[in-house]
C-alpha positions in Angstrom: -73.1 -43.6 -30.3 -70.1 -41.2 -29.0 -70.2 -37.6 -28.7 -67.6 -37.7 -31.3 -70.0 -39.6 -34.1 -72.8 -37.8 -32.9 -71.2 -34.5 -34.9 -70.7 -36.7 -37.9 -74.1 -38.1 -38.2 -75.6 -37.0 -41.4 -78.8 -36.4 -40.2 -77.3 -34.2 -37.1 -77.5 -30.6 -39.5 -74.1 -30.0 -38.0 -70.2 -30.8 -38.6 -67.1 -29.7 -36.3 -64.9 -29.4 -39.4 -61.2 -28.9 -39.6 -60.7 -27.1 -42.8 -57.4 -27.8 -44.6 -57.5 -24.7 -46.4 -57.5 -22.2 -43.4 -56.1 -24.9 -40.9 -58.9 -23.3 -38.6 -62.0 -25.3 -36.9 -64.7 -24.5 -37.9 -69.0 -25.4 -37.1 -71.0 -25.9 -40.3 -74.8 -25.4 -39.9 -77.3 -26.4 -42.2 -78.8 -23.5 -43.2 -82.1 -24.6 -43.7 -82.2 -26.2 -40.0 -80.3 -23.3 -38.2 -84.1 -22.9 -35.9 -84.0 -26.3 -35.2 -83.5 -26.2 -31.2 -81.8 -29.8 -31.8 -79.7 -27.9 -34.1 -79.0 -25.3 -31.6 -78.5 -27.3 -29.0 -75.4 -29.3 -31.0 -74.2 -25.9 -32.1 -74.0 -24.7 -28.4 -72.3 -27.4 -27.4 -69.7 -27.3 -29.4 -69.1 -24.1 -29.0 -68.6 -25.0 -25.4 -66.2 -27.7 -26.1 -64.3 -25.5 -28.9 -64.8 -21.9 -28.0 -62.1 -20.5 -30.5 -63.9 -22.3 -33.4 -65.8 -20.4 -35.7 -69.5 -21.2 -37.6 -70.6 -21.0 -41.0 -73.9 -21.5 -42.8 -74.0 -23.7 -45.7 -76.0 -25.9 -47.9 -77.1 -29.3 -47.2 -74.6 -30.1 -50.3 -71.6 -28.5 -48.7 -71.9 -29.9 -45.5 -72.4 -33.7 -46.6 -69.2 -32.7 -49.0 -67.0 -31.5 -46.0 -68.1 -34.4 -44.3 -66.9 -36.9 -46.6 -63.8 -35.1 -47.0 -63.2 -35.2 -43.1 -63.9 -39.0 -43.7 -61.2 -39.6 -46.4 -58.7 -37.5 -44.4 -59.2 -39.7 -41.7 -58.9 -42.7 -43.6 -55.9 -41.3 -45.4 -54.2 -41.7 -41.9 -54.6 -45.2 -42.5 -51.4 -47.5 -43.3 -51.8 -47.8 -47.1 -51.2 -50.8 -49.2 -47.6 -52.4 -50.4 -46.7 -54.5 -53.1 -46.5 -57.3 -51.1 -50.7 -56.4 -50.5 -51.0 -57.3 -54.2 -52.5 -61.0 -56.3 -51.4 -61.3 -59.6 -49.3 -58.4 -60.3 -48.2 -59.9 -63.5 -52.0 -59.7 -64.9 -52.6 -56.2 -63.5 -49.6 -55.1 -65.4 -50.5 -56.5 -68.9 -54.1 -55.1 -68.3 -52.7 -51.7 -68.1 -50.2 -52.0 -71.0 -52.8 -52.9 -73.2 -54.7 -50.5 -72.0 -51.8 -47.7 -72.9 -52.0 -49.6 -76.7 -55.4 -49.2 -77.2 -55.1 -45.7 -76.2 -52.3 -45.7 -79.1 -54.5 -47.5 -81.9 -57.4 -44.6 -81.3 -55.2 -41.4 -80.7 -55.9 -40.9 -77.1 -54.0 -39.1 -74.7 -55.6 -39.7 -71.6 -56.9 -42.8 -70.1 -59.7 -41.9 -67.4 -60.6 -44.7 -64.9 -63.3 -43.7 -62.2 -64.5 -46.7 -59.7 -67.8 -46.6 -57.7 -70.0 -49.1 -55.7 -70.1 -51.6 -58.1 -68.3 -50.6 -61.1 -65.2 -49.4 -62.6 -65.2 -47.3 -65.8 -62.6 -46.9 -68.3 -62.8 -44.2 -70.6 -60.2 -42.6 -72.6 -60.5 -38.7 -74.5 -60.5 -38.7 -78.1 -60.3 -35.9 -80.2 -61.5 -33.7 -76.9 -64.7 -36.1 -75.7 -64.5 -38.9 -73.3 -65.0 -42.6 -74.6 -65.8 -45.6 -72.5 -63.8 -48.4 -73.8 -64.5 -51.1 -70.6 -66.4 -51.6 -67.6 -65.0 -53.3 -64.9 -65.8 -54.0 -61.2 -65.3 -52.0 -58.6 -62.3 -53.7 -57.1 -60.4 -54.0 -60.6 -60.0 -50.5 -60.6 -58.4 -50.1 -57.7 -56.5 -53.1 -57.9 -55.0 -51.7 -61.2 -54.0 -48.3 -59.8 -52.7 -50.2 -57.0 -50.7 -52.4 -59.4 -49.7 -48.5 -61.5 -48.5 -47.1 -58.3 -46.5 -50.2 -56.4 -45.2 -51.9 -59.4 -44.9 -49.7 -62.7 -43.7 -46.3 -61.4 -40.0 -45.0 -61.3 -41.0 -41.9 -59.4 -43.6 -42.3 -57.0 -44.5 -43.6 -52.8 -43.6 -47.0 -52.3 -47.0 -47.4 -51.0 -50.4 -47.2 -52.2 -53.0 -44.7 -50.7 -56.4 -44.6 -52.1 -58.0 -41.9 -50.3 -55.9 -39.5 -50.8 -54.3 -37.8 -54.0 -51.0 -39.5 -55.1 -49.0 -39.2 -58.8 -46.3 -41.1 -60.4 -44.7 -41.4 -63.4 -44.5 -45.3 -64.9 -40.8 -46.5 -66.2 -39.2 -46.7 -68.9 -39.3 -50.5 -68.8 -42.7 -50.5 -69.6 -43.4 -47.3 -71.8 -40.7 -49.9 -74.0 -43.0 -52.5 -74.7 -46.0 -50.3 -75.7 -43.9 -47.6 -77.8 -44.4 -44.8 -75.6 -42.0 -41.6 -74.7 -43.7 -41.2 -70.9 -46.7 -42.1 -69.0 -47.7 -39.9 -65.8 -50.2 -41.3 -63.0 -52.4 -39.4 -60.9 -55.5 -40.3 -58.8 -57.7 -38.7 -56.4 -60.0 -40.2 -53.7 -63.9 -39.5 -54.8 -67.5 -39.5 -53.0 -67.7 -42.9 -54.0 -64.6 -44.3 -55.0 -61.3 -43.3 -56.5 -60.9 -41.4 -60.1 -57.4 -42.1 -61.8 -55.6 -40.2 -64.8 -53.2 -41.8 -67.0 -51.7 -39.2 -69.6 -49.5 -41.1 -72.5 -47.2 -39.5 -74.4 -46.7 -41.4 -77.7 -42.5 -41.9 -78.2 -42.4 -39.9 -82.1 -39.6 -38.0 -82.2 -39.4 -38.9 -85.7 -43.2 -38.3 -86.8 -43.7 -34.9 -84.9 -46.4 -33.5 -87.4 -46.0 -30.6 -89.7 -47.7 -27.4 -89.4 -50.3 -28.5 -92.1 -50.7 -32.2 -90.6 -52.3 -29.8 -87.6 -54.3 -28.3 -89.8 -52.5 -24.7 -90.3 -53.7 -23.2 -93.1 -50.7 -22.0 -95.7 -50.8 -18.4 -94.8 -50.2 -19.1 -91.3 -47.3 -21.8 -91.7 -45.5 -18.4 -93.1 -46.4 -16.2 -90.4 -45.2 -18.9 -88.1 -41.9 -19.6 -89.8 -41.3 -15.6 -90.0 -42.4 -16.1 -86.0 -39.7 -18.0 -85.4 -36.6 -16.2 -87.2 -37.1 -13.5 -84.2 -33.9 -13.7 -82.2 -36.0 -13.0 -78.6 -39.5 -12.7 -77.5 -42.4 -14.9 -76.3 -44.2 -17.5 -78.4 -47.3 -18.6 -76.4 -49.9 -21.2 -77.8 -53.2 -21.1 -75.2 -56.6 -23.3 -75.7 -57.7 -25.5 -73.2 -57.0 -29.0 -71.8 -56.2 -31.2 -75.1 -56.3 -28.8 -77.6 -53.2 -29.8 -78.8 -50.4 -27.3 -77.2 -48.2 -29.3 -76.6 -47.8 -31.2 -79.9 -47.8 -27.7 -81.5 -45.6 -26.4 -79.3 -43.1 -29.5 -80.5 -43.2 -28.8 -83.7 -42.9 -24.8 -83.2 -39.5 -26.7 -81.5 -38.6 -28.4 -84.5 -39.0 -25.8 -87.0 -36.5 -23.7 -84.6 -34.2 -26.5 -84.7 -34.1 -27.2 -88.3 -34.1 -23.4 -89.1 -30.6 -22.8 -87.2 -28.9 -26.1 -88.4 -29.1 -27.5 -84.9 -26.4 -25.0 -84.3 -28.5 -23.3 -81.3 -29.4 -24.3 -78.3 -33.3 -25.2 -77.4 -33.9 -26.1 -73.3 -36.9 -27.2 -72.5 -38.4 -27.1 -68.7 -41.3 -29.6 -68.8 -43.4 -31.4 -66.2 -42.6 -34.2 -67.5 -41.1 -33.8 -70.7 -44.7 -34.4 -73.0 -42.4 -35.9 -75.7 -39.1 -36.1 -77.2 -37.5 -33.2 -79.2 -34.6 -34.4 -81.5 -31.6 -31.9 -80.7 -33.0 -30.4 -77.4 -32.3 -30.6 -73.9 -35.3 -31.8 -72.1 -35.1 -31.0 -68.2 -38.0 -32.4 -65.9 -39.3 -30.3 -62.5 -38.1 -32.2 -59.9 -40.2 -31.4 -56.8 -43.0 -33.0 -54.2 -45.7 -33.0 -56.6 -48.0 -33.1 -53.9 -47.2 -30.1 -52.5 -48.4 -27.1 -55.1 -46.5 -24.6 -53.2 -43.5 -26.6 -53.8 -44.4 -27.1 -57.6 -44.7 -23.5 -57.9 -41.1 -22.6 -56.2 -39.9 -25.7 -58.5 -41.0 -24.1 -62.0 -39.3 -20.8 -60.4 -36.1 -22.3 -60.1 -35.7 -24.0 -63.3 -36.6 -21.4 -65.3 -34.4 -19.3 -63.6 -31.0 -22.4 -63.4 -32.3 -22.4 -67.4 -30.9 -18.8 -68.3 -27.7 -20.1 -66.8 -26.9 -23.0 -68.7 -26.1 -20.7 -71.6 -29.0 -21.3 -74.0 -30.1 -19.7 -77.3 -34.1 -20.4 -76.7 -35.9 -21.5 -73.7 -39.2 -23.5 -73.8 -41.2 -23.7 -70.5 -43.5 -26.1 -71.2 -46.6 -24.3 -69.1 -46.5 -21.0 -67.7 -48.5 -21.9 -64.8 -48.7 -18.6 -62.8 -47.9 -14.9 -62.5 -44.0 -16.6 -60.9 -43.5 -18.6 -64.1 -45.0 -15.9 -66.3 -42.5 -13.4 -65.1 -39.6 -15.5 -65.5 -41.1 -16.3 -68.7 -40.7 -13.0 -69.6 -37.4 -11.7 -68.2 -35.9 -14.7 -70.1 -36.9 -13.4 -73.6 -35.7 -9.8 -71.9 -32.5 -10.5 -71.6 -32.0 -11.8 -75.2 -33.7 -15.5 -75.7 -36.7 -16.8 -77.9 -39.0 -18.3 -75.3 -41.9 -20.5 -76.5 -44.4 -22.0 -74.3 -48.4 -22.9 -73.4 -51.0 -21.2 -71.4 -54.0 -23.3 -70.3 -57.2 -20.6 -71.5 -61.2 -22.2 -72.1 
């Protein structure tokens, strides 16, 4: 065994660890073996070897999760996978549409597929709980978020890297077939496999529910609609992830819309666009989703490009941070209706 392995071997009580966070080296201990003189011994040695690196205490737990994550970064490094990689592409692909419809028949809007030694599990949230819907084996789901990434996606990598976090968003072509507005990808590497997300947004422009279809009771439609006559300010729907923001917040859109004559201007900034809105202008953030700094200055900058393009109301789709939530409110400042979410539990 090297020198090198030696400081990853789980029973070693110690981990040279690069963290990503503070880009600084760092030597975990495990606390409850910090006496140990083999313990000591490692620790003093790699404080010879890296004498500006600093050492932390932690819990059995949080070393062997730093040390899997040093392992996925190292594999990340790896050359990932390209289309070319793939069998039966066509299969994978029909798989995952009818997937996307089954998610359709029972109202889901999120398709979770986790893989571990073993086994692959397909679950999709309804009505806020998660429900598994398949089991499959371990290299099926990876296979399939292989197939998502190299072969269904408009906007993604052109190759596929399972240990570490990548997103796309699937085409048009195939949203087509199973009657849906947009589809967005994301997965990240796990401790024992890979865990992928597949959010579907259902193409109803026509059917976006009324007030009462989501269960507003009579008095609060009118508070609503008297809401909504107000010529500038900020509408903002919170609750937590699937609570149904976003569907509110298109048909808070609709009742603008219809309520002017569609002789205003609505434009929205989304990430992506979570469904079509008849008479708006839907704008997407177009960034390196992988970099959240990046997202951040993204949001920034359309909301900001938004107030120039001359509109009557503005609807961020998320006001993700105190950036957006300024912006947020300087727009309705200066004379717009602004409607958007904010994720709360």
């Amino acid at each position: 065994m090297t020198r090198g392995n030696q400081y990853q071997d789980e029973d070693s009580g110690v981990l040279l660890y690069h963290n990503p966070e503070t880009r600084e080296t760092e030597i975990l201990i495990d606390e409850h073996r910090r006496n140990q003189s083999a313990v000591q011994t490692l620790v003093m040695r790699l404080l010879g070897e890296h004498a500006r690196s600093s050492t932390r205490f932690v819990s059995r737990s949080v070393l062997q999760n730093c040390r899997q994550a040093q392992v996925r970064q190292a594999a990340s490094n790896e050359p990932g996978l390209s289309l070319k990689d793939l069998a039966d592409v066509s299969q994978r692909q029909a798989e995952v549409l009818g997937y996307f419809q089954t998610a359709r028949q029972i109202g889901s809007s999120d398709i979770h597929v986790t893989t571990s030694p073993g086994l692959t599990r397909i679950e999709m949230r309804v009505h806020g709980d998660l429900v598994t819907v398949a089991e499959l084996g371990e290299q099926d789901g990876e296979s399939l978020a292989a197939t998502i990434i190299l072969s269904m996606c408009d906007v993604t990598e052109v190759q596929f890297f399972p240990m570490r976090k990548q997103d796309g968003r699937v085409a048009v072509t195939f949203l087509k077939k199973v009657g849906l507005f947009g589809a967005r990808y994301s997965h990240t590497p796990t401790a024992d496999g890979l865990h992928f997300v597949m959010r579907t947004i259902n193409d109803d422009s026509d059917r976006v529910p009324s007030l009462a279809q989501l269960g507003f009771l009579p008095a609060q439609v009118v508070l609503v609609q008297r809401i909504l006559r107000l010529p500038e300010g900020m509408v903002i729907l919170s609750g937590p992830t699937g609570s149904g923001k976003s569907t509110t917040l298109r048909s808070f859109s609709r009742i603008w819309l219809e309520r002017t004559g569609f002789l205003k201007r609505l434009l929205t900034v989304e990430d992506p666009p979570e469904g079509r809105i008849a008479g708006a202008i839907q704008t997407p953030i177009i960034c390196d989703k992988a970099d959240e700094a990046e997202v951040r200055r993204a949001w920034e900058r359309a909301i900001s490009s938004a107030l120039r393009l001359d509109p009557d109301a503005i609807m961020p789709g998320e006001l993700r941070d105190l950036i957006s939530i300024l912006a947020g409110i300087f727009a309705a400042q200066t004379g717009h209706l602004v409607m958007s979410t904010l994720h709360t539990n």
